[in-house]
PyMOL Python script that loads the backbone (N, CA, C, O; Angstrom):
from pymol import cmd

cmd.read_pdbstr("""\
ATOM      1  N   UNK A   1       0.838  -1.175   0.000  1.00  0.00           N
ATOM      2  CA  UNK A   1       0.000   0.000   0.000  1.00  0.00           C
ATOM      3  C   UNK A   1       0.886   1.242   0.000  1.00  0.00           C
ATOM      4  O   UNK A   1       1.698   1.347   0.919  1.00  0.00           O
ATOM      5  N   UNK A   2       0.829   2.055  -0.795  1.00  0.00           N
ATOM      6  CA  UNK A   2       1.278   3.646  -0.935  1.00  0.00           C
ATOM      7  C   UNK A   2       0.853   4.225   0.326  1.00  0.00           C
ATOM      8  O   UNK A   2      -0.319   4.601   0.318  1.00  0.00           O
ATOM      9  N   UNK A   3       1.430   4.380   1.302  1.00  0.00           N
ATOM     10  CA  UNK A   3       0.991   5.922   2.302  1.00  0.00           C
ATOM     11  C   UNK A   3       0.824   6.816   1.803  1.00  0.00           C
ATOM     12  O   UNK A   3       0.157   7.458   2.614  1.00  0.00           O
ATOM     13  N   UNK A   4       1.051   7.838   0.338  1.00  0.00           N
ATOM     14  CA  UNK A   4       1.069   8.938   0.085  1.00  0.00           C
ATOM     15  C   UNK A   4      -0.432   8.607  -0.323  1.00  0.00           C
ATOM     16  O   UNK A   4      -0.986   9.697  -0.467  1.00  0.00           O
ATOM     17  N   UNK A   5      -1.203   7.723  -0.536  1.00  0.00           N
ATOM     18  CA  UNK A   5      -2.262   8.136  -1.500  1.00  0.00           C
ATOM     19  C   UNK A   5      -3.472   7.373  -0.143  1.00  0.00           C
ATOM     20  O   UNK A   5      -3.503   6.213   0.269  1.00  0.00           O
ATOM     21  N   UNK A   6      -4.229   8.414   0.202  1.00  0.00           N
ATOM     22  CA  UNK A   6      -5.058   7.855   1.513  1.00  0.00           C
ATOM     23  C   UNK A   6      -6.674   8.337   0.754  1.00  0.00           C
ATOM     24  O   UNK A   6      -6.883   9.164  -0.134  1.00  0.00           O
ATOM     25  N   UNK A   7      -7.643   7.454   1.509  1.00  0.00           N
ATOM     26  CA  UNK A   7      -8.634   7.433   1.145  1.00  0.00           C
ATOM     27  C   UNK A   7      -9.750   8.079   2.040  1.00  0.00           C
ATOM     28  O   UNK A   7      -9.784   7.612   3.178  1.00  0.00           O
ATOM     29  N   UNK A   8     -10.804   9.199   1.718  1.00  0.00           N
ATOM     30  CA  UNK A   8     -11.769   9.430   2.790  1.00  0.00           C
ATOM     31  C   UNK A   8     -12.580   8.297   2.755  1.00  0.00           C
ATOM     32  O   UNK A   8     -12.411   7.307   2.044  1.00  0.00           O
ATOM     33  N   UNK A   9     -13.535   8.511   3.622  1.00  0.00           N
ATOM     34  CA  UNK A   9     -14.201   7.237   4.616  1.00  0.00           C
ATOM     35  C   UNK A   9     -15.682   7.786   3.996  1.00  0.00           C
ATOM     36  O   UNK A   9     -16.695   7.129   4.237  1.00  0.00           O
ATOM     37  N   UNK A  10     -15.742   8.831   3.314  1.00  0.00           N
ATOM     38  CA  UNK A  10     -16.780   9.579   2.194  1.00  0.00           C
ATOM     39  C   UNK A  10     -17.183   8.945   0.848  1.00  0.00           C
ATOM     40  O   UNK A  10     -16.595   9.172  -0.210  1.00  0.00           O
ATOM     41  N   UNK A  11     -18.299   8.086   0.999  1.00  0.00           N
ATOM     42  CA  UNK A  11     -18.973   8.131  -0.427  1.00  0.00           C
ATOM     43  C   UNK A  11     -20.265   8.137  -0.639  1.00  0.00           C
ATOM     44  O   UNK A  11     -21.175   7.683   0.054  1.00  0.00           O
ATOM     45  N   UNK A  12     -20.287   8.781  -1.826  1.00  0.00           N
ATOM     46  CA  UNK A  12     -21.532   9.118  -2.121  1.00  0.00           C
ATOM     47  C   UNK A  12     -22.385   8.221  -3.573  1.00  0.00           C
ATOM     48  O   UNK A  12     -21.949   7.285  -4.243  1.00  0.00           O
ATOM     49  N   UNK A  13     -23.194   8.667  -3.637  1.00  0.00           N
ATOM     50  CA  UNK A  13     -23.991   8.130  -5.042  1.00  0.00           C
ATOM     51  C   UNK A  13     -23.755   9.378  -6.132  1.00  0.00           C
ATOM     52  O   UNK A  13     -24.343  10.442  -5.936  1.00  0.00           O
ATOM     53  N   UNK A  14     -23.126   9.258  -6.956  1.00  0.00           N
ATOM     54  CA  UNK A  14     -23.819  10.672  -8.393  1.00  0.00           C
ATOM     55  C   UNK A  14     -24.864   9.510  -9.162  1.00  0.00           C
ATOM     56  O   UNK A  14     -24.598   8.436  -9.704  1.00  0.00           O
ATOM     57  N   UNK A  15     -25.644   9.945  -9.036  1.00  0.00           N
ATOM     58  CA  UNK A  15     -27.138   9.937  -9.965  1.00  0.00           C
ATOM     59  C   UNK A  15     -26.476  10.497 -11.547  1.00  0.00           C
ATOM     60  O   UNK A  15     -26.852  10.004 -12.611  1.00  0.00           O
ATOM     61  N   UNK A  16     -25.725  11.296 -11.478  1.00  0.00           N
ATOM     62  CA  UNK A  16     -25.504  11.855 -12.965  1.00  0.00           C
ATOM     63  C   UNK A  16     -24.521  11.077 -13.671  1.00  0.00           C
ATOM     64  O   UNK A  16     -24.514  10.824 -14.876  1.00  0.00           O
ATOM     65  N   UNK A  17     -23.532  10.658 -12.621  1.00  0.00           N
ATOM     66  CA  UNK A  17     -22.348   9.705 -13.414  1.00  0.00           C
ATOM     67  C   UNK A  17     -22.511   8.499 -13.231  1.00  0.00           C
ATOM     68  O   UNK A  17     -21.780   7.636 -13.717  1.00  0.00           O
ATOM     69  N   UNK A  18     -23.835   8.206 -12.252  1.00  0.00           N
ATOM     70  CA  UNK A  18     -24.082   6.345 -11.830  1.00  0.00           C
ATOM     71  C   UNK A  18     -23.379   5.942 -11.419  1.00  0.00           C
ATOM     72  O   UNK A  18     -23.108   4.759 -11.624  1.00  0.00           O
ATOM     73  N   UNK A  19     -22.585   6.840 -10.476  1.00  0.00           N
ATOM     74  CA  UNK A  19     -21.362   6.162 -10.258  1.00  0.00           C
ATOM     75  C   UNK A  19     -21.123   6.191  -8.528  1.00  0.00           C
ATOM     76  O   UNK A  19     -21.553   7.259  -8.092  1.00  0.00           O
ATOM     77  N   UNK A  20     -20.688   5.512  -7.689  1.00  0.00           N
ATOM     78  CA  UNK A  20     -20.452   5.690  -6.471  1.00  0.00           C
ATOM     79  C   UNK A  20     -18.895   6.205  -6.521  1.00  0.00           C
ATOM     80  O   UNK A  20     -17.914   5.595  -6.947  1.00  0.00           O
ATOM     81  N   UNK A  21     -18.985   7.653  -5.896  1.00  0.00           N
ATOM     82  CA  UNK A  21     -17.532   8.557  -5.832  1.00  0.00           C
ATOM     83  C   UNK A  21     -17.080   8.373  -4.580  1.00  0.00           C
ATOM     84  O   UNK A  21     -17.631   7.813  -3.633  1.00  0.00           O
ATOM     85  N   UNK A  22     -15.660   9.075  -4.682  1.00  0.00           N
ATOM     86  CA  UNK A  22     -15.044   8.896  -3.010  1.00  0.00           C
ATOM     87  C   UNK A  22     -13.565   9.863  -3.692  1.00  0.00           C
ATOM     88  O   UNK A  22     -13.136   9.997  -4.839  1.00  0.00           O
ATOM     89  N   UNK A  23     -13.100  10.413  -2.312  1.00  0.00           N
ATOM     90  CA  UNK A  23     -11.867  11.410  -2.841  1.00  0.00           C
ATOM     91  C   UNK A  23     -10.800  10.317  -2.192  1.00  0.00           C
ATOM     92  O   UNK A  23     -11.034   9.449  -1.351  1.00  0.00           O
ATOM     93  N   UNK A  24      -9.650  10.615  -2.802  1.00  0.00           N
ATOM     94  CA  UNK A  24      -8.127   9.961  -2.250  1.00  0.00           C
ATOM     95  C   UNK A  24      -7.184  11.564  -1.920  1.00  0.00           C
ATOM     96  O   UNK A  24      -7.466  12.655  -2.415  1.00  0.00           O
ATOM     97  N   UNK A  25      -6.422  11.371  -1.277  1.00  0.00           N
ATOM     98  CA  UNK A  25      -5.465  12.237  -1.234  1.00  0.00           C
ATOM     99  C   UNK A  25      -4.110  12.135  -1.714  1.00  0.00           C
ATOM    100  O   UNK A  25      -3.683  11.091  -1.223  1.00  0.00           O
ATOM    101  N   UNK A  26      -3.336  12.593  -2.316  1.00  0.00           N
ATOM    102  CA  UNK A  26      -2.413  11.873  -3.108  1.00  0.00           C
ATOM    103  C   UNK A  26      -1.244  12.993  -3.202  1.00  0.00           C
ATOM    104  O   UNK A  26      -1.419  13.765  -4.144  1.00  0.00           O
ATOM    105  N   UNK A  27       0.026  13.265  -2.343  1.00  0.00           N
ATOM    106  CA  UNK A  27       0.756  14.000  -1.798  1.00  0.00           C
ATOM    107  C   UNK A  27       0.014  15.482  -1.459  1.00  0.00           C
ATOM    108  O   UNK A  27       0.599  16.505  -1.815  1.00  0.00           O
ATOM    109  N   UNK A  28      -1.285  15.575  -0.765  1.00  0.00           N
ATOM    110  CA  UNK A  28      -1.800  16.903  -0.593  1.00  0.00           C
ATOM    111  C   UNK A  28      -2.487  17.164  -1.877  1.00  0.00           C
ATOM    112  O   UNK A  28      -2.950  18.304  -1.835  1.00  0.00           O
ATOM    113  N   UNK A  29      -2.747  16.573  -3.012  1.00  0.00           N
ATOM    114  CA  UNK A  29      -3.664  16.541  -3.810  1.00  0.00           C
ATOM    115  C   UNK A  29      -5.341  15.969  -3.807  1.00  0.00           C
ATOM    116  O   UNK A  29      -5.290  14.740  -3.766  1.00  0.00           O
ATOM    117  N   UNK A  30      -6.403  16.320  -3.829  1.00  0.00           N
ATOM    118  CA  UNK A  30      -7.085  15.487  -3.912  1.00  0.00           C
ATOM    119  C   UNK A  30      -7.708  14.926  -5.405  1.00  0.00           C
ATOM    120  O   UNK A  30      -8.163  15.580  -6.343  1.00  0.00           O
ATOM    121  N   UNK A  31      -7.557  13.562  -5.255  1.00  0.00           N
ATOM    122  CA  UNK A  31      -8.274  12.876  -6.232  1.00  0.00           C
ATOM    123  C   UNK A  31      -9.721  12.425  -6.490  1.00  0.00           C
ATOM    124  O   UNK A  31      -9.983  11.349  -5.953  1.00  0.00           O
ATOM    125  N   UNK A  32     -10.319  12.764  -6.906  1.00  0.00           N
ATOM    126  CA  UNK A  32     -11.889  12.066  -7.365  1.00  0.00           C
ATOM    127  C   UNK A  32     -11.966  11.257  -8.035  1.00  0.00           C
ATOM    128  O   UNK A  32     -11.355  11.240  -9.103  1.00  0.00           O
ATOM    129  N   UNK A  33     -12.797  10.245  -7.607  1.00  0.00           N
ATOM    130  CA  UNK A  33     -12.553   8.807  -7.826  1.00  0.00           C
ATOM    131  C   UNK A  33     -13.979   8.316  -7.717  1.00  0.00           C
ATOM    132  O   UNK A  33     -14.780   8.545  -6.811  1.00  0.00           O
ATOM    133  N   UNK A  34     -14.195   7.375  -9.154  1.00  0.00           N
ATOM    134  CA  UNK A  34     -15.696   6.762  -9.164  1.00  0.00           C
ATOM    135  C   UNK A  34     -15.528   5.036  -9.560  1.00  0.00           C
ATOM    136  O   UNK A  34     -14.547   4.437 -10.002  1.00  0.00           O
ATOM    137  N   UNK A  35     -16.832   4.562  -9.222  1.00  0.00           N
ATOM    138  CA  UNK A  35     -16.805   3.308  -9.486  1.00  0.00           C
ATOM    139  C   UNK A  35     -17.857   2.977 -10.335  1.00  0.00           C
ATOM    140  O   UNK A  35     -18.590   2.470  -9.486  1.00  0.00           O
ATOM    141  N   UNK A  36     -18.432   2.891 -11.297  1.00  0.00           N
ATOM    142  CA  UNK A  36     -19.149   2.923 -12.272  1.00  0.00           C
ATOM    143  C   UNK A  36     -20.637   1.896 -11.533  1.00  0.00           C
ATOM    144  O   UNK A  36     -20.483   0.914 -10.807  1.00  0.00           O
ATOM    145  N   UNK A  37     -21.758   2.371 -11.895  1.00  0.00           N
ATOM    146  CA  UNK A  37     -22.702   0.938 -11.482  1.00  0.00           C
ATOM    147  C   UNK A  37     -22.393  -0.015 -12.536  1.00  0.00           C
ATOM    148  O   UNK A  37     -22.367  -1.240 -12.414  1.00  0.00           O
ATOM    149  N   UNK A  38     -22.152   0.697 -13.633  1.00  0.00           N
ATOM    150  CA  UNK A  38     -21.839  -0.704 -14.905  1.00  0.00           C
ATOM    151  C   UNK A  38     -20.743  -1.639 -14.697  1.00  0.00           C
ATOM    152  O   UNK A  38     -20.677  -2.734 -15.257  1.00  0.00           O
ATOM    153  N   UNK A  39     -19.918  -1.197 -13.909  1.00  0.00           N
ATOM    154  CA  UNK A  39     -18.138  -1.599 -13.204  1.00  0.00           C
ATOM    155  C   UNK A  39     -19.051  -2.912 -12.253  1.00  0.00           C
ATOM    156  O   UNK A  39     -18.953  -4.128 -12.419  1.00  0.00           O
ATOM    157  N   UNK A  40     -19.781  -2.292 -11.414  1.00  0.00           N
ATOM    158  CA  UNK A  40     -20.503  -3.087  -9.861  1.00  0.00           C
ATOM    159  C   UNK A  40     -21.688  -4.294 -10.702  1.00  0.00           C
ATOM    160  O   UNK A  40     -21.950  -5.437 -10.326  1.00  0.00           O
ATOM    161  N   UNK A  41     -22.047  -3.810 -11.501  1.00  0.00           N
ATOM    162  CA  UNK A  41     -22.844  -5.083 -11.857  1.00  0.00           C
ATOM    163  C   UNK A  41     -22.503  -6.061 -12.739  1.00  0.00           C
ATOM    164  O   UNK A  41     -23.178  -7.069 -12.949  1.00  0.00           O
ATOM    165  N   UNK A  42     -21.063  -5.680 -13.463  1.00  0.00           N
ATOM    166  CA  UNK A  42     -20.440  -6.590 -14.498  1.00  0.00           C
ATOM    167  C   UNK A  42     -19.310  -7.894 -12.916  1.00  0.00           C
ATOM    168  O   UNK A  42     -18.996  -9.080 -13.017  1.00  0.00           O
ATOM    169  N   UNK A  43     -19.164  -7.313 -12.216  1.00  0.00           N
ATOM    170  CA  UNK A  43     -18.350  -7.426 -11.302  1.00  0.00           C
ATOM    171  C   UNK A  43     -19.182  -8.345  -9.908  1.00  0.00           C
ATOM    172  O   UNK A  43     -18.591  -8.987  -9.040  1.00  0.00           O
ATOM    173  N   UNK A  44     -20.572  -8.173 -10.028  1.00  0.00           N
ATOM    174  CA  UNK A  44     -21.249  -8.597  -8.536  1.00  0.00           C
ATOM    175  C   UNK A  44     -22.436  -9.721  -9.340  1.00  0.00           C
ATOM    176  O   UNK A  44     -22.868 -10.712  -8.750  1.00  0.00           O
ATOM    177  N   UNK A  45     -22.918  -9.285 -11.017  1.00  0.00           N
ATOM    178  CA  UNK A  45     -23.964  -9.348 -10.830  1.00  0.00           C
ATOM    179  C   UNK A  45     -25.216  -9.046 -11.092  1.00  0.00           C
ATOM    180  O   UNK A  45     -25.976  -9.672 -11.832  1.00  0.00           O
ATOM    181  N   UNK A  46     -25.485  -7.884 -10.362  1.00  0.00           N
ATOM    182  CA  UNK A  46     -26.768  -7.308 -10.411  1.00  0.00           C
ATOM    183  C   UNK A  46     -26.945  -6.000 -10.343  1.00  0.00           C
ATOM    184  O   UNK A  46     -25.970  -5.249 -10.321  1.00  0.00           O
ATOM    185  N   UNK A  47     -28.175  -5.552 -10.300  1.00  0.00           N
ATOM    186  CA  UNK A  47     -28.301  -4.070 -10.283  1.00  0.00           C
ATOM    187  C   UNK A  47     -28.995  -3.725  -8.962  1.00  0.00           C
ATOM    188  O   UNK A  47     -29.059  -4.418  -7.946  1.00  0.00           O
ATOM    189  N   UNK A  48     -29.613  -2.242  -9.240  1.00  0.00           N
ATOM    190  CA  UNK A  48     -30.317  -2.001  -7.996  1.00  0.00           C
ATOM    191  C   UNK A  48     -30.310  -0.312  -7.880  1.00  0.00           C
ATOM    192  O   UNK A  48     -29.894   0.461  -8.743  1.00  0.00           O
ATOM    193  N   UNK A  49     -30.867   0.022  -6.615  1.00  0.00           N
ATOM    194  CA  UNK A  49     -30.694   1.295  -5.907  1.00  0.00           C
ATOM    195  C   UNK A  49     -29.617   1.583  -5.792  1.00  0.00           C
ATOM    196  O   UNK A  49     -28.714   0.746  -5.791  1.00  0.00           O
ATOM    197  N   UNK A  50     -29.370   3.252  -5.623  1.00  0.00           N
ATOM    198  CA  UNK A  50     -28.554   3.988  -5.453  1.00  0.00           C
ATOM    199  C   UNK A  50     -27.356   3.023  -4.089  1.00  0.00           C
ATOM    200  O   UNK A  50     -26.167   2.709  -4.129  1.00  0.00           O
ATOM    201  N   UNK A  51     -28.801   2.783  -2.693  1.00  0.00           N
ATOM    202  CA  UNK A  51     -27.657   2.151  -1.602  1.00  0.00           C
ATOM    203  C   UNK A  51     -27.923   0.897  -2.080  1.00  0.00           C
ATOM    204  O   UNK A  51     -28.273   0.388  -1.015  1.00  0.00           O
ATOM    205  N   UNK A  52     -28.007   0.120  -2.794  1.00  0.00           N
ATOM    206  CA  UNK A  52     -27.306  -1.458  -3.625  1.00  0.00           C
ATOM    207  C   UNK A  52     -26.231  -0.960  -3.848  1.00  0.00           C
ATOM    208  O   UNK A  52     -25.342  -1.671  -3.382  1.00  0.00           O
ATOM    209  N   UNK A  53     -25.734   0.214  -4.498  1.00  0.00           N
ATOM    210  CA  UNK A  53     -24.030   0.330  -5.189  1.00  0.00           C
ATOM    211  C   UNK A  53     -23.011   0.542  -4.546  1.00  0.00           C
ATOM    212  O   UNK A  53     -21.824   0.242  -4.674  1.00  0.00           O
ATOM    213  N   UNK A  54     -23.982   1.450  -3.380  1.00  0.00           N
ATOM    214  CA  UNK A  54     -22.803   2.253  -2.036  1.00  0.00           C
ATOM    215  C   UNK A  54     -22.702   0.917  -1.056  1.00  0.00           C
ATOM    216  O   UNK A  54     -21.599   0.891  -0.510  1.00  0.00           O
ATOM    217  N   UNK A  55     -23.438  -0.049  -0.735  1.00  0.00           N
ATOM    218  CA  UNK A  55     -23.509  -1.574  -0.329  1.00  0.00           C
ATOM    219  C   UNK A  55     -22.012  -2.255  -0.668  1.00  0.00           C
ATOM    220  O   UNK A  55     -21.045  -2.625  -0.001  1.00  0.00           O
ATOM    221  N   UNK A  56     -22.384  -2.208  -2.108  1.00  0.00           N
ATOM    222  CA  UNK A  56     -21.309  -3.086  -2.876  1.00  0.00           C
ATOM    223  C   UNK A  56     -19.913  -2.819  -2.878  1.00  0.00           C
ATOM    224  O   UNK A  56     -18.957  -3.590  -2.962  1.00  0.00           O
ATOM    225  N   UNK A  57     -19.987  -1.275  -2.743  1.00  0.00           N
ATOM    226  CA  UNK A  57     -18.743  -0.491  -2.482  1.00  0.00           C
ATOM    227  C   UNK A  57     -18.238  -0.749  -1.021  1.00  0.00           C
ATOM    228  O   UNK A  57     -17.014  -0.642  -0.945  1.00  0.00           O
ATOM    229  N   UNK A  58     -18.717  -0.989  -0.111  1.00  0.00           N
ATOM    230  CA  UNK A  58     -18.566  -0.857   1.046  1.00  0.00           C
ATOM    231  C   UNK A  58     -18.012  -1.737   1.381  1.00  0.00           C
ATOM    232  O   UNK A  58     -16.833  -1.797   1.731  1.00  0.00           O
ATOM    233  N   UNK A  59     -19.205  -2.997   1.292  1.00  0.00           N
ATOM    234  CA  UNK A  59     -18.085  -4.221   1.209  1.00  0.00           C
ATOM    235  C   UNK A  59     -16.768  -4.573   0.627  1.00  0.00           C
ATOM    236  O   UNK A  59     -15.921  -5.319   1.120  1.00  0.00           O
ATOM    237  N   UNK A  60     -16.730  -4.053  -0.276  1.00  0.00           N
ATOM    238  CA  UNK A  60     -15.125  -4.351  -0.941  1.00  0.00           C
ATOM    239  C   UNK A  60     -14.209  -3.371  -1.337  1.00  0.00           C
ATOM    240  O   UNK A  60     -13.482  -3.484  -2.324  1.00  0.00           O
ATOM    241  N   UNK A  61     -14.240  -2.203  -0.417  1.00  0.00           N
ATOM    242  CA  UNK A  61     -13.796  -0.985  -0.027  1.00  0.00           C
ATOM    243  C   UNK A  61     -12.383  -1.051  -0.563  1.00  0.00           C
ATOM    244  O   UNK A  61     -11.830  -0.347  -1.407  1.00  0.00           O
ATOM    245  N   UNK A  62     -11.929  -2.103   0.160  1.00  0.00           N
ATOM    246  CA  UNK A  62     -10.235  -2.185   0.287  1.00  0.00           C
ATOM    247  C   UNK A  62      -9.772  -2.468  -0.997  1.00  0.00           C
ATOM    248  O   UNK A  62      -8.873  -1.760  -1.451  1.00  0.00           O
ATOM    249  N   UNK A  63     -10.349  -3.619  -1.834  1.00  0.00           N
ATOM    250  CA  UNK A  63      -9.780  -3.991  -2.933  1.00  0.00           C
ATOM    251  C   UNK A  63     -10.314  -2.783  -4.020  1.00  0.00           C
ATOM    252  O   UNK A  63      -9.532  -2.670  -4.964  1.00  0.00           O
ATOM    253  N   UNK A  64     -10.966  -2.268  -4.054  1.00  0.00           N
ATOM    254  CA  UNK A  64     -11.659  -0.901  -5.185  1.00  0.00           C
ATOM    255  C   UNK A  64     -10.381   0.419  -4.505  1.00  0.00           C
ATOM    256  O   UNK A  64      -9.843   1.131  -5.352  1.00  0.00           O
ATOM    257  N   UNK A  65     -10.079   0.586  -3.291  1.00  0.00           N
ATOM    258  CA  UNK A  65      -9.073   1.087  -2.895  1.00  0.00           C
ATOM    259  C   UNK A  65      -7.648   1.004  -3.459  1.00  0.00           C
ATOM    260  O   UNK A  65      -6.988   1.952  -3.884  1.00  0.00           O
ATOM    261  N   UNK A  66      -7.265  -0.344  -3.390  1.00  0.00           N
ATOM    262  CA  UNK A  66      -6.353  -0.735  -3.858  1.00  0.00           C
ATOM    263  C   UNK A  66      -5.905  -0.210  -5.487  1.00  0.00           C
ATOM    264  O   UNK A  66      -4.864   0.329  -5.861  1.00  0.00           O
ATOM    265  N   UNK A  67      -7.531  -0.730  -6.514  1.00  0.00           N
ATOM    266  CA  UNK A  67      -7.270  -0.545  -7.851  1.00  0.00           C
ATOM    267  C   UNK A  67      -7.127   0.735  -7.923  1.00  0.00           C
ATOM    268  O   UNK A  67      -6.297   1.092  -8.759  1.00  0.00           O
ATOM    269  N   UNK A  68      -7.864   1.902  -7.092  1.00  0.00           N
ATOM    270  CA  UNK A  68      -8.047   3.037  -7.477  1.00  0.00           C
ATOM    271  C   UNK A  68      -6.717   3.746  -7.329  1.00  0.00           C
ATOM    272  O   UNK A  68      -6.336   4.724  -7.972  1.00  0.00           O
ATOM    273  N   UNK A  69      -5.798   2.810  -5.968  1.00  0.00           N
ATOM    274  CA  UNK A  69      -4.322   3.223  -5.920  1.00  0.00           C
ATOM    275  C   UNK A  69      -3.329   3.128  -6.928  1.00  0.00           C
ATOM    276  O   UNK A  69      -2.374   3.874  -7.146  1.00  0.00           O
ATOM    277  N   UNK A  70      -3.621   2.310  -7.391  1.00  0.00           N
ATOM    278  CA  UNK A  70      -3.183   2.086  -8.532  1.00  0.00           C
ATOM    279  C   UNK A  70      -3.025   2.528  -9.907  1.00  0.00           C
ATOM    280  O   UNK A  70      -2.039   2.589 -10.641  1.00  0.00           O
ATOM    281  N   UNK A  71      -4.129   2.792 -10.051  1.00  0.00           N
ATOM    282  CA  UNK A  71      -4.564   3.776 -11.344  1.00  0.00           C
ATOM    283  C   UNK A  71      -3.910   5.234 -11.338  1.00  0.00           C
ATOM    284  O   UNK A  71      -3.249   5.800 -12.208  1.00  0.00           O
ATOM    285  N   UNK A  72      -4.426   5.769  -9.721  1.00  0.00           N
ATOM    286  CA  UNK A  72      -3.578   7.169  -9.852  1.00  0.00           C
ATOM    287  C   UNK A  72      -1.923   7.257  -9.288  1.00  0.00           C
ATOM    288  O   UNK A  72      -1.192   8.245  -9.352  1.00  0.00           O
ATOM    289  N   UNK A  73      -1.631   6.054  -8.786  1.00  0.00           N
ATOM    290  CA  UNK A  73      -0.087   5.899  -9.220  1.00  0.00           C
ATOM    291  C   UNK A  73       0.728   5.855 -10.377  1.00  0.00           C
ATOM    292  O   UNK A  73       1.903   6.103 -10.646  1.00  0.00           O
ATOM    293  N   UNK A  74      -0.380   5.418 -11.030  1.00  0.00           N
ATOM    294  CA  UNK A  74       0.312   5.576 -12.957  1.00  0.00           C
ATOM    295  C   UNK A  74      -0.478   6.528 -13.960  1.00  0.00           C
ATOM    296  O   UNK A  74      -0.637   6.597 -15.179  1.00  0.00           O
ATOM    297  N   UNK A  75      -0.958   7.338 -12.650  1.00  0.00           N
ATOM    298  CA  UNK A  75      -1.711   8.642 -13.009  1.00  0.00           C
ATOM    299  C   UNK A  75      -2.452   8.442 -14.520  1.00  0.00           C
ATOM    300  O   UNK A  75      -2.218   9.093 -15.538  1.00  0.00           O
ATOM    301  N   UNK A  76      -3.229   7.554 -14.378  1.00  0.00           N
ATOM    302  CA  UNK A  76      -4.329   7.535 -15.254  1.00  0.00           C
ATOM    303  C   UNK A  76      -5.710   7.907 -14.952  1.00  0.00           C
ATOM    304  O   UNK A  76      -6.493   7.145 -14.385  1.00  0.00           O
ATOM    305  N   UNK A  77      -5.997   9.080 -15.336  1.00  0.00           N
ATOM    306  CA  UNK A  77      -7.085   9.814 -14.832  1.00  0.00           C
ATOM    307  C   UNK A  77      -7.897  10.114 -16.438  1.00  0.00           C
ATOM    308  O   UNK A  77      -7.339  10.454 -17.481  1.00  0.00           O
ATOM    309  N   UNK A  78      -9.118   9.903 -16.248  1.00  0.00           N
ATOM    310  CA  UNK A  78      -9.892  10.384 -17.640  1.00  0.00           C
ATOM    311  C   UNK A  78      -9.821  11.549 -17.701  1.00  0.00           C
ATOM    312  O   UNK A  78      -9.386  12.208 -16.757  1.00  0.00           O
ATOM    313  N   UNK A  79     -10.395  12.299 -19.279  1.00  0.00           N
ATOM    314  CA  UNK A  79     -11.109  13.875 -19.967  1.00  0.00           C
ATOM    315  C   UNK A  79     -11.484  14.740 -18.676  1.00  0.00           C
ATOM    316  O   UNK A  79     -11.153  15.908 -18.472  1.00  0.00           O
ATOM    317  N   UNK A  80     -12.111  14.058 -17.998  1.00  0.00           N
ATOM    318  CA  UNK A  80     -12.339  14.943 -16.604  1.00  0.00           C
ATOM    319  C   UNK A  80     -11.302  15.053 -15.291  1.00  0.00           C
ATOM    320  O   UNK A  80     -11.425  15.828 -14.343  1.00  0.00           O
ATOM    321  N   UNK A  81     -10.623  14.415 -15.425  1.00  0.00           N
ATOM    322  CA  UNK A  81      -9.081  14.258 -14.409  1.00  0.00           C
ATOM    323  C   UNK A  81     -10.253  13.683 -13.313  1.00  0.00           C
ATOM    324  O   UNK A  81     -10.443  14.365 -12.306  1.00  0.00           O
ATOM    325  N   UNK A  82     -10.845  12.741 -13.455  1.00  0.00           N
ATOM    326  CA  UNK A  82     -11.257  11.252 -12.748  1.00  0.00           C
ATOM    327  C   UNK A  82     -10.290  10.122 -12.464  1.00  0.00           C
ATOM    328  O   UNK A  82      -9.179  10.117 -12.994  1.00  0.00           O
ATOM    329  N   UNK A  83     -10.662   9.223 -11.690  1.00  0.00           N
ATOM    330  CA  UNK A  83      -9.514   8.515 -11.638  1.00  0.00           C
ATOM    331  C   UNK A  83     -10.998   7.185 -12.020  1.00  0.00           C
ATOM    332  O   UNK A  83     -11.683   7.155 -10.998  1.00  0.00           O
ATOM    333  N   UNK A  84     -11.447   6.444 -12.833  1.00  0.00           N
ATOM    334  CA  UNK A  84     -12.926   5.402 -12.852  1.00  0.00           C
ATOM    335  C   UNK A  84     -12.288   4.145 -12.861  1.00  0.00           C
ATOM    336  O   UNK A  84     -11.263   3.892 -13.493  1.00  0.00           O
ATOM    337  N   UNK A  85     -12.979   3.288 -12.075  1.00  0.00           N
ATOM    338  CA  UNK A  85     -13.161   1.764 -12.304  1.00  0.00           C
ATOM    339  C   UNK A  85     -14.252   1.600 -13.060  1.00  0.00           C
ATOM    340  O   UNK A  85     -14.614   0.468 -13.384  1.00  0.00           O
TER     341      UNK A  85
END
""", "prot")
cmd.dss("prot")
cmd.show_as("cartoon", "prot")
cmd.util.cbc("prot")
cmd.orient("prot")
C-alpha cells in the first residue's frame, strides 16, 4: 500500500455519473474517484438502488481502494481528471 495516497471514509452516489464517488489524497492533492454501477454489476452481478451500489462499495472498499491506488499511481485519470473503475 502507498501511504502517500489515503482514502476518505466519504462516499456518495452521483445519480448523474451512476457512479459511487469517493476522494483519495495523493501527496496533498485530492483525487476524485468513481466506481461505475456498470463496473458493480459486471463485477457482482446485479443491479439495484442507489444504496445497492454504495452496499457493494462498502463491502469491498479495500480492494476498489487498492485498484483506485493504482490507477492514480500511474496517473491515469480520464477527460475529466477522474480517476474510474
Amino acid at each position: 500500500m502507498n501511504q502517500a495516497i489515503q482514502f476518505s471514509d466519504r462516499e456518495e452516489w452521483d445519480p448523474i455519473r451512476k457512479a459511487v464517488t469517493c476522494t483519495a489524497l495523493d501527496h496533498g492533492f485530492l483525487i476524485n474517484c468513481r466506481i461505475l454501477a456498470e463496473s458493480l454489476e459486471l463485477r457482482f452481478g446485479s443491479s439495484g438502488a442507489p444504496e445497492h451500489y454504495l452496499s457493494l462499495f462498502r463491502l469491498h472498499r479495500w480492494d476498489f481502494e487498492e485498484e483506485l491506488e493504482a490507477l492514480i499511481a500511474d496517473r491515469e485519470f480520464d477527460a475529466d481528471g477522474w480517476v474510474t473503475v
